[in-house]
C-alpha positions as CSV (number, residue, x, y, z in Angstrom):
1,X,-5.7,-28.0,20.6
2,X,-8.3,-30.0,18.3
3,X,-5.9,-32.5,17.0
4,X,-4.7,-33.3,20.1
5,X,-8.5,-33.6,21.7
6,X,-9.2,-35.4,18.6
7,X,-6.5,-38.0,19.3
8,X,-7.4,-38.0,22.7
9,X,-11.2,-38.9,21.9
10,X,-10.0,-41.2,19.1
11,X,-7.9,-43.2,21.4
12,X,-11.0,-43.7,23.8
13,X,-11.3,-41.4,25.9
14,X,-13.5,-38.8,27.1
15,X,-11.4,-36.5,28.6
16,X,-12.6,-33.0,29.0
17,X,-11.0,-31.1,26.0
18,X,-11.8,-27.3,25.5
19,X,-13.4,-26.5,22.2
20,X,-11.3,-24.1,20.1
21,X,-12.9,-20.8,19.5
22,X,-13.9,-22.2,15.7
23,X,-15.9,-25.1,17.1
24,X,-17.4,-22.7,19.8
25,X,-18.7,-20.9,17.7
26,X,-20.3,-23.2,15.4
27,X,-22.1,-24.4,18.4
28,X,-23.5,-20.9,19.3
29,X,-24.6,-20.3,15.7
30,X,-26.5,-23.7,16.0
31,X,-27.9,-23.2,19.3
32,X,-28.4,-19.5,18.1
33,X,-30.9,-20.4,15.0
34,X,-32.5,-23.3,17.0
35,X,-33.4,-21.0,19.7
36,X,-34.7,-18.5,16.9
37,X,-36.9,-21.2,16.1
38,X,-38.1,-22.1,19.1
39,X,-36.2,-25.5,20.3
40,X,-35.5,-25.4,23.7
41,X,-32.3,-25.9,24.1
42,X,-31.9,-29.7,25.3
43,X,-33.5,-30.4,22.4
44,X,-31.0,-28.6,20.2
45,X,-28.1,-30.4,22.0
46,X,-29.6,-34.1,20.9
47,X,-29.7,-32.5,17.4
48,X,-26.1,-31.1,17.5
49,X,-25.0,-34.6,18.8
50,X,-26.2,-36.9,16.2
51,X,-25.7,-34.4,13.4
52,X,-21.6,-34.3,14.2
53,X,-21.7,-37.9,15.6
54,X,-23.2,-38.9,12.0
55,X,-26.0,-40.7,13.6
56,X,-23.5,-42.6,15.5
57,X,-21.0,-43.2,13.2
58,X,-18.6,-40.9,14.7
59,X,-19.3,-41.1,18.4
60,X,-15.5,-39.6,18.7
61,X,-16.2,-36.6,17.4
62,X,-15.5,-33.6,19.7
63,X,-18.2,-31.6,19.1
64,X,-20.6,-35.0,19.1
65,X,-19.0,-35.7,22.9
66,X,-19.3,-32.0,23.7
67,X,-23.3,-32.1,23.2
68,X,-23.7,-35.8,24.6
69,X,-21.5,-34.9,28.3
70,X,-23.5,-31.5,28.3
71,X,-26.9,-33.5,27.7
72,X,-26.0,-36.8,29.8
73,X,-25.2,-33.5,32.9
74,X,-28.7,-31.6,32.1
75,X,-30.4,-34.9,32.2
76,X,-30.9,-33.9,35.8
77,X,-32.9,-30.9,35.2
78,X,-31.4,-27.1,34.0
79,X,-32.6,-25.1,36.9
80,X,-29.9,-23.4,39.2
81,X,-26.7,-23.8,38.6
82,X,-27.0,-26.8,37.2
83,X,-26.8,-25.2,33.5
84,X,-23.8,-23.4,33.9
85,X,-21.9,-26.8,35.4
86,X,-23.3,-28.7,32.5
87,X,-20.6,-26.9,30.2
88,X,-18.1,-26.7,33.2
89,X,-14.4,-28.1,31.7
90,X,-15.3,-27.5,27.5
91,X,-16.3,-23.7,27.6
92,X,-14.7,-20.4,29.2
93,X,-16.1,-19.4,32.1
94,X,-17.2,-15.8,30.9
95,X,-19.0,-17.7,28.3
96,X,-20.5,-20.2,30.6
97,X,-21.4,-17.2,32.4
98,X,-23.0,-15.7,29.3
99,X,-25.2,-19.2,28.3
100,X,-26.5,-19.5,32.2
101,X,-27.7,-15.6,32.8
102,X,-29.1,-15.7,29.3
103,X,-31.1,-19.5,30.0
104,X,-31.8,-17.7,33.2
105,X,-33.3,-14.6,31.6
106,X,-34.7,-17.3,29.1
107,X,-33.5,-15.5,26.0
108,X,-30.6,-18.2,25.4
109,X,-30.9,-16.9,21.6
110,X,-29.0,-13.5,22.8
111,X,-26.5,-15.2,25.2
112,X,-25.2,-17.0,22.0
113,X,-25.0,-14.2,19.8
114,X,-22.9,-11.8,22.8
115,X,-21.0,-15.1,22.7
116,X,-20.2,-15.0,19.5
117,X,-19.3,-11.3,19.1
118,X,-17.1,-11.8,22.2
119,X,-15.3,-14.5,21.0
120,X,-14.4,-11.9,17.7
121,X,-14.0,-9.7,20.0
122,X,-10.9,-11.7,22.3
123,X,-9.7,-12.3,18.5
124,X,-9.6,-9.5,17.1
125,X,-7.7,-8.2,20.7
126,X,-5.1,-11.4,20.4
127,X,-4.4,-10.9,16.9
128,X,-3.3,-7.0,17.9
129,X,-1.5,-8.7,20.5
130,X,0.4,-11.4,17.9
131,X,1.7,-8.8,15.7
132,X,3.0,-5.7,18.0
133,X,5.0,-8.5,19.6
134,X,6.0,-10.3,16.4
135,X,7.1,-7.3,15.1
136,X,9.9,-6.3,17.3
137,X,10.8,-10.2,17.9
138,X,11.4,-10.7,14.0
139,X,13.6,-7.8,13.7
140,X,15.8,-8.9,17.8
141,X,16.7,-12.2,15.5
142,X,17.6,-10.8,12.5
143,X,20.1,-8.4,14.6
144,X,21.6,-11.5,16.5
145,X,22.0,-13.2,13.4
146,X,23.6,-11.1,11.8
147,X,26.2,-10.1,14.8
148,X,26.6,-14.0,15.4
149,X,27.5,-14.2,11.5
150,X,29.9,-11.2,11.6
151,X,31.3,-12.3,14.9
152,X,31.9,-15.8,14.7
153,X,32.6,-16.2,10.9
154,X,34.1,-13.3,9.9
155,X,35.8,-10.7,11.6
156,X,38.5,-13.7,12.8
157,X,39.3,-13.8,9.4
158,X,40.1,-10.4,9.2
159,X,41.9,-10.1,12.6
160,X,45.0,-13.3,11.8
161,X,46.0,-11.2,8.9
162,X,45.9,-7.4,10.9
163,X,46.3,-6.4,14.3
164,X,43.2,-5.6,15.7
165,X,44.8,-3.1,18.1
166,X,45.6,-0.4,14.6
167,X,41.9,-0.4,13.8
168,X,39.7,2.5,14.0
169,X,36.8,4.1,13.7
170,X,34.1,1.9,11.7
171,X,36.3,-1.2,11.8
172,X,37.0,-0.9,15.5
173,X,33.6,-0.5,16.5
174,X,33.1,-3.5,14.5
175,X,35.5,-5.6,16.7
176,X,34.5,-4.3,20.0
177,X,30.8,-5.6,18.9
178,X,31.8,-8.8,18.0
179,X,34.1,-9.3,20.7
180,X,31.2,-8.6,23.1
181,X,29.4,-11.4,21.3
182,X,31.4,-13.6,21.0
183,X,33.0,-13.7,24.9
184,X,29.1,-12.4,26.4
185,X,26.8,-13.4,23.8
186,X,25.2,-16.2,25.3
187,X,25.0,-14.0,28.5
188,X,23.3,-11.2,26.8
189,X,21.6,-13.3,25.0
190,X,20.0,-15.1,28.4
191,X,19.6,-12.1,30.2
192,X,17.2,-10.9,27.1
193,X,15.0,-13.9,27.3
194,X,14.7,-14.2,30.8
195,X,13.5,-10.0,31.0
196,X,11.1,-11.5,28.5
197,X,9.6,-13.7,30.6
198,X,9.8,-11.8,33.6
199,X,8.1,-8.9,31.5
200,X,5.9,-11.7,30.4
201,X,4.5,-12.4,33.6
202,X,4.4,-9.0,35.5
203,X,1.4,-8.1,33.1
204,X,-1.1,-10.4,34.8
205,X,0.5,-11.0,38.0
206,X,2.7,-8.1,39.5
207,X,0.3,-5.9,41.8
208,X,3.1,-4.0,43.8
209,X,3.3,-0.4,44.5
210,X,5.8,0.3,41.8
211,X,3.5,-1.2,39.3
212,X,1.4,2.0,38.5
213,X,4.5,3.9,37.8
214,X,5.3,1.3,35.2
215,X,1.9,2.1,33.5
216,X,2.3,4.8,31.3
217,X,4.9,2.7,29.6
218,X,4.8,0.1,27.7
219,X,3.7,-3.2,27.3
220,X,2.2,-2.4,30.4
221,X,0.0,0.7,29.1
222,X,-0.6,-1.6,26.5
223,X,-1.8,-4.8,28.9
224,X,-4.1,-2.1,30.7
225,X,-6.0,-0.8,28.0
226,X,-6.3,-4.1,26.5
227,X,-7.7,-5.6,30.2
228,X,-9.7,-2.7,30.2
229,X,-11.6,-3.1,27.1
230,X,-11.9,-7.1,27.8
231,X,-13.3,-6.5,31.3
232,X,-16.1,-3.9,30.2
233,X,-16.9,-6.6,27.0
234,X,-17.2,-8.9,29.5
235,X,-19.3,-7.1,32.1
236,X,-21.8,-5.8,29.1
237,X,-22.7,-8.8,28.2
238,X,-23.7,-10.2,31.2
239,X,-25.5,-7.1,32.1
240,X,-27.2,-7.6,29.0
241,X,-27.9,-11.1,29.6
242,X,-29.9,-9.9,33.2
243,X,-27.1,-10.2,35.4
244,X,-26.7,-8.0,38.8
245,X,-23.9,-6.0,38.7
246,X,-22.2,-6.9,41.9
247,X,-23.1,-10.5,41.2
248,X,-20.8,-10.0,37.7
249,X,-17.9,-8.5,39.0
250,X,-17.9,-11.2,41.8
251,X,-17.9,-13.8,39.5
252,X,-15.4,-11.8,36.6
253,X,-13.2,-11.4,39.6
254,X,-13.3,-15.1,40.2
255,X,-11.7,-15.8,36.9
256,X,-9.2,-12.8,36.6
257,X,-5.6,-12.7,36.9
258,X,-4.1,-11.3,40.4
259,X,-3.6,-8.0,38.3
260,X,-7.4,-7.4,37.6
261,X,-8.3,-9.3,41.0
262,X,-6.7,-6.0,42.9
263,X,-8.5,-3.5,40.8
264,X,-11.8,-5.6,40.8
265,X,-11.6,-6.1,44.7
266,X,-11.4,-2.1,45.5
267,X,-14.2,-1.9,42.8
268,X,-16.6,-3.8,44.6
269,X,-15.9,-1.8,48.0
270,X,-17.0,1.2,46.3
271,X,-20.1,-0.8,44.9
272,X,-21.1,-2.2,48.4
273,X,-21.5,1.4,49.5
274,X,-24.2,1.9,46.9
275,X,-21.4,3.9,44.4
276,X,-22.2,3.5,41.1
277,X,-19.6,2.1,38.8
278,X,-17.9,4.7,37.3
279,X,-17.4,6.3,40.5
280,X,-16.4,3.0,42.2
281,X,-13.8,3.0,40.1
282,X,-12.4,6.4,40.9
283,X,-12.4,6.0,44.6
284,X,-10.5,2.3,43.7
285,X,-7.4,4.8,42.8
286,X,-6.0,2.6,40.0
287,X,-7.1,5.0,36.7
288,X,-8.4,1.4,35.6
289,X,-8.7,1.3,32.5
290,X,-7.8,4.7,32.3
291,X,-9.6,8.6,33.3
292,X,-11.5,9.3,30.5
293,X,-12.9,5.7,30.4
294,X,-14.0,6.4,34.0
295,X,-15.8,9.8,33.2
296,X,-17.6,8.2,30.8
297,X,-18.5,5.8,32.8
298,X,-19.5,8.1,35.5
299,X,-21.4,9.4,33.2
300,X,-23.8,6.5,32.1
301,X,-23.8,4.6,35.2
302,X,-26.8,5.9,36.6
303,X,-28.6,6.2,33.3
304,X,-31.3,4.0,31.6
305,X,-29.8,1.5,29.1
306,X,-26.5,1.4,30.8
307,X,-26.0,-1.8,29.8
308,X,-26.5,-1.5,26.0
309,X,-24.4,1.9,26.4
310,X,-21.5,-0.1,28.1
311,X,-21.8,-2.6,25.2
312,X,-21.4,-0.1,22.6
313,X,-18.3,1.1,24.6
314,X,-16.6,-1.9,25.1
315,X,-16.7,-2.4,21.4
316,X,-14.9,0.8,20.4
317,X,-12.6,0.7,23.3
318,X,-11.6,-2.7,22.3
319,X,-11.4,-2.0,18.6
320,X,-9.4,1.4,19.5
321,X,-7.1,-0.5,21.6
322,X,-6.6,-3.3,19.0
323,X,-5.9,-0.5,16.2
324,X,-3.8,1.3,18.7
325,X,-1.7,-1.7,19.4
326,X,-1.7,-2.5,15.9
327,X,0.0,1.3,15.2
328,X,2.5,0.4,17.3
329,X,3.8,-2.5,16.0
330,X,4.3,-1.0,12.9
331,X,6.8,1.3,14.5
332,X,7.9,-0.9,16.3
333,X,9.1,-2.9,13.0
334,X,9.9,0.5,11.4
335,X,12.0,1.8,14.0
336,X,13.8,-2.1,14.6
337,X,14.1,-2.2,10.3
338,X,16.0,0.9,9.9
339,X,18.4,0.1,13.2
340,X,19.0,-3.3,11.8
341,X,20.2,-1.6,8.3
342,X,22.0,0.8,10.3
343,X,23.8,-2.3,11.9
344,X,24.5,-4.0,8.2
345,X,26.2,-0.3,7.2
346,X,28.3,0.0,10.3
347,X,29.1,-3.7,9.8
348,X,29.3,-3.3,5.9
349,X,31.5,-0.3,6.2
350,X,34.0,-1.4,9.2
351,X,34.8,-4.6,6.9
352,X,35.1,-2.5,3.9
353,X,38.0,-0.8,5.8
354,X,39.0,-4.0,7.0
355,X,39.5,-5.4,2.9
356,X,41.0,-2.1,2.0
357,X,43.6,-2.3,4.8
358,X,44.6,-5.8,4.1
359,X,44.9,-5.0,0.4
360,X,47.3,-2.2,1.3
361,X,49.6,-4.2,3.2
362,X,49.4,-6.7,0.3
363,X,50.5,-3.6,-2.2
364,X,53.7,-3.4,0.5
């Protein structure tokens, strides 16, 4: 995403270009320090801009073009809403969110640093995420490789010198595979990719009746617990940053996915009748992000320091989840290594027979 925005600025333009998660949060570390030091923050923007721009030299530069739109939209004033749409187009809207409530509270110095430790956070989460699917995908294409191979390349060989109809056991199991590839191959092989994607987007987007069954399974247990410790991140740190409760989950719910927009909407009905959150959730019926979550929850609600309490959960539920989903991968690959050898014996062993036999007619 930075080399293209780079060639994008380079090239002239200013287009709105979101800052990769690096950049973001060299910003926040800057803005973070300057704020520890007293520099209000407009201030600390004019600084950022000519230190990247190199006094000018490099008016291109993202980060430089970041700090002068930002600036040229606070020149205005930064009262109202008028902060928050200042960074509208180059940050997330949680962490726009974040920034304003924080300004708002006028302790930007803390909006930064729950900014930064959410971005780790979202990392940390997609990096889980990255390897339970690579996993499983890695060991998928060294299967179909190694049928195509077999299929295409070999087993024809085999089958002009020997009736294919007199093989058995190992050998014949052998054939029937490859026959299946080669004649439905790129069948099986489209149906695979397009479950994929249709797996792909249920997770954010189907909200049907059947979809709670499909929860205890996954990747969909796994998408819930994963939305669930993102959401609660996200709603402790703008709690933290001063925020009203219903006022967050308005505006999470204005950023979430249909998925979380269900379970968020039949949240706030329980919250309008002066239910706290943990039981909100309960009456909401969804076991979102899952029962013992909501006990907890329950629990705390209605305490002093809810907020910092919620923040300290988030940050094991999400590490949990991320260890969790790490766990699984591993099987995952474990359990897709060994059937992949046990495809290479079978495969090994049917040609073996297949050598043997053609040697023995040879001998008559």
């Amino acid at each position: 995403m930075d080399v293209r925005a780079d060639r994008c600025l380079a090239n002239g333009g200013l287009a709105m270009a979101k800052l990769s998660s690096r950049r973001r949060m060299l910003i926040y570390r800057t803005l973070y320090s300057m704020a520890r030091s007293k520099v209000p923050v407009y201030d600390a923007l004019v600084d950022i801009q000519k230190a990247h721009s190199r006094n000018g030299r490099r008016p291109k530069a993202v980060i430089a073009v970041f700090a002068h739109e930002v600036l040229v939209r606070l020149s205005s004033g930064m009262s109202g809403d008028r902060f928050a749409e200042a960074f509208e187009g180059w940050l997330p809207p949680t962490e726009i969110s974040m920034l304003a409530s924080a300004q708002k509270a006028g302790d930007i110095a803390t909006g930064c640093d729950d900014a930064i430790k959410h971005i780790k956070r979202q990392a940390r989460v997609r990096s889980a995420i990255v390897s339970a699917v690579s996993y499983p995908s890695v060991i998928v294409v060294m299967a179909i490789v190694l049928l195509t191979f077999v299929s295409f390349k070999v087993v024809p060989i085999y089958a002009r010198g020997s009736d294919p109809a007199t093989w058995t056991g190992q050998t014949a199991v052998v054939y029937w595979m490859s026959e299946i590839v080669r004649h439905y191959g790129i069948f099986i092989l489209l149906g695979l990719v397009s479950v994929g994607y249709a797996i792909r987007w249920s997770l954010p987007n189907w909200t049907g009746r059947l979809r709670p069954a499909f929860e205890c399974l996954p990747p969909w247990s796994t998408y819930k617990t994963m939305q669930g410790a993102v959401f609660f991140s996200n709603l402790a740190i703008l709690l933290n940053a001063g925020a009203d409760l219903l006022q967050t989950m308005v505006h999470i719910h204005k950023h979430a996915n249909p998925w979380l927009q269900q379970r968020l909407q039949d949240t706030m009905y329980g919250l309008s009748m002066g239910k706290n959150l943990g039981v909100a959730l309960e009456l909401a019926g969804h076991k979102f992000p899952d029962e013992e979550s909501i006990a907890y929850i329950t629990t705390i609600a209605s305490r002093e320091g809810f907020a910092f309490a919620l923040s300290e959960f988030a940050t094991n539920s999400a590490e949990t989840a991320a260890e969790r989903l790490e766990a699984s991968g591993k099987v995952f690959f474990y359990v897709g290594l060994i059937s992949v050898t046990a495809l290479a014996a079978l495969i090994f062993f049917g040609l073996f027979g297949l050598q043997t036999a053609a040697m023995g007619d040879r001998a008559f």
